[in-house]
C-alpha positions as CSV (number, residue, x, y, z in Angstrom):
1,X,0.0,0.0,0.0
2,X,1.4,3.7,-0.9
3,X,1.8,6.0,2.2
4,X,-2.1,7.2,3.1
5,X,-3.7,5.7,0.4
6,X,-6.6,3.0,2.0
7,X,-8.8,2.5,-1.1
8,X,-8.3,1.8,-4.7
9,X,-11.1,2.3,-7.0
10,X,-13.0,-0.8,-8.6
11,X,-12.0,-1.7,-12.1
12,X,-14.9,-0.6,-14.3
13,X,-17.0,-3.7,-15.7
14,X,-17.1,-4.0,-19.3
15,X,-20.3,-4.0,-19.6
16,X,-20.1,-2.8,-23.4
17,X,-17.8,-6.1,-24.5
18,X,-20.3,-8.4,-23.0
19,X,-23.7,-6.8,-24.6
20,X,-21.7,-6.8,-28.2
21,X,-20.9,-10.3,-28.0
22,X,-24.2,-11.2,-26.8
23,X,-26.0,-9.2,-30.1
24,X,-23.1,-10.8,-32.1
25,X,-24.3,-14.2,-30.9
26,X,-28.3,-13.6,-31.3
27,X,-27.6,-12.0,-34.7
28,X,-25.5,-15.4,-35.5
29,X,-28.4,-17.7,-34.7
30,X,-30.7,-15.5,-35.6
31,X,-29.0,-15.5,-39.6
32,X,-28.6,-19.5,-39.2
33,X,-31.8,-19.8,-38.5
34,X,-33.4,-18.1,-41.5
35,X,-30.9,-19.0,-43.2
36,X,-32.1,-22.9,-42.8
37,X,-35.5,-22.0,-42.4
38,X,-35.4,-20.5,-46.3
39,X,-33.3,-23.5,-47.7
40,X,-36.5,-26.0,-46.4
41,X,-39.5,-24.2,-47.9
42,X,-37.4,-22.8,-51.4
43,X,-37.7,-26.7,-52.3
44,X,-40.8,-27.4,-53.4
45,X,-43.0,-30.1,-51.5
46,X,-42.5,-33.3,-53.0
47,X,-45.3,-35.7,-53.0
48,X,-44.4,-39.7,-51.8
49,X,-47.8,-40.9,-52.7
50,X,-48.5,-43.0,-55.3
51,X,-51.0,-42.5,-57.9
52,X,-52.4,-45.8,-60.3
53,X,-54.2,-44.6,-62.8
54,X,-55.6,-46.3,-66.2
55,X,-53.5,-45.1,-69.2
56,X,-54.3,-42.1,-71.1
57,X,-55.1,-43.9,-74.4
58,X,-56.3,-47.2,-74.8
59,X,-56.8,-46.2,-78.4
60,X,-53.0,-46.9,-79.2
61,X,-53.1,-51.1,-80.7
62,X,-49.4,-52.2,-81.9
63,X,-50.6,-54.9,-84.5
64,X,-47.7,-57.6,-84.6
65,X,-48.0,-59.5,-87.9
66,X,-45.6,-62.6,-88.3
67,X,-44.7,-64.0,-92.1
68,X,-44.7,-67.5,-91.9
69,X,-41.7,-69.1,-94.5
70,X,-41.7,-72.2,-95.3
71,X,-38.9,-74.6,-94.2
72,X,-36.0,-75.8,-96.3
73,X,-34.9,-79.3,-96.5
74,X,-31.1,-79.2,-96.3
75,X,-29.6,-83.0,-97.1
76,X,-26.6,-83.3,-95.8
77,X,-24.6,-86.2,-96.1
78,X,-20.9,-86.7,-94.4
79,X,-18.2,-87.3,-97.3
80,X,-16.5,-89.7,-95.1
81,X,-18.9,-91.4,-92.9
82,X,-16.5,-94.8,-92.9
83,X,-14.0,-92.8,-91.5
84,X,-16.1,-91.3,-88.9
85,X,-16.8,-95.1,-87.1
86,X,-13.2,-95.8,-87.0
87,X,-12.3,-92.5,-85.3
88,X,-15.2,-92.8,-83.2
89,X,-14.0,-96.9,-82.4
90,X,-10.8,-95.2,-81.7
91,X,-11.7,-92.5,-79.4
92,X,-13.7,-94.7,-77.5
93,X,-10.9,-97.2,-77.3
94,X,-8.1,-94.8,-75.8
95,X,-10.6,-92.8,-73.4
96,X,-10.7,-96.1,-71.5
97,X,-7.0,-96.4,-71.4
């Protein structure tokens, strides 16, 4: 303590710090808010119902005609059909081996 001196004034409370950062933080919410309020009703409501409904024209026939032609006999005869039984004999004869 200085020589005679018995009281020393208070430190002034800053009062004007507090009540800015209090309207700083109720603007902030306040923005955030209409911010997020505006985002949900820009988008337009979309319906999840489902609708069944009988199509619009019934008038619209696809008429499906199929040509019929008539079949081909093909005659086909193997040029070596002697051949053919000994390689089958043969196959069969050496798959068992």
């Amino acid at each position: 303590m200085l020589d005679g001196i018995d009281y020393y004034p208070k430190r002034k409370k800053r009062i004007k710090l507090k009540l800015f950062l209090l309207l700083l933080i109720l603007t902030a919410s306040y923005g955030g808010w209409f911010y997020l309020d505006n985002m949900d009703s820009s988008s337009p409501m979309q319906s999840t119902s489902i609708v069944i409904s009988a199509p619009e024209s019934e008038e619209e026939t696809v008429i499906i005609v199929i040509e019929s032609v008539p079949e081909v006999a093909v005659e086909f005869e193997p040029a070596n059909s002697e051949n053919l039984d000994e390689v089958i004999e043969n196959y069969e004869a050496s798959s068992y081996n």
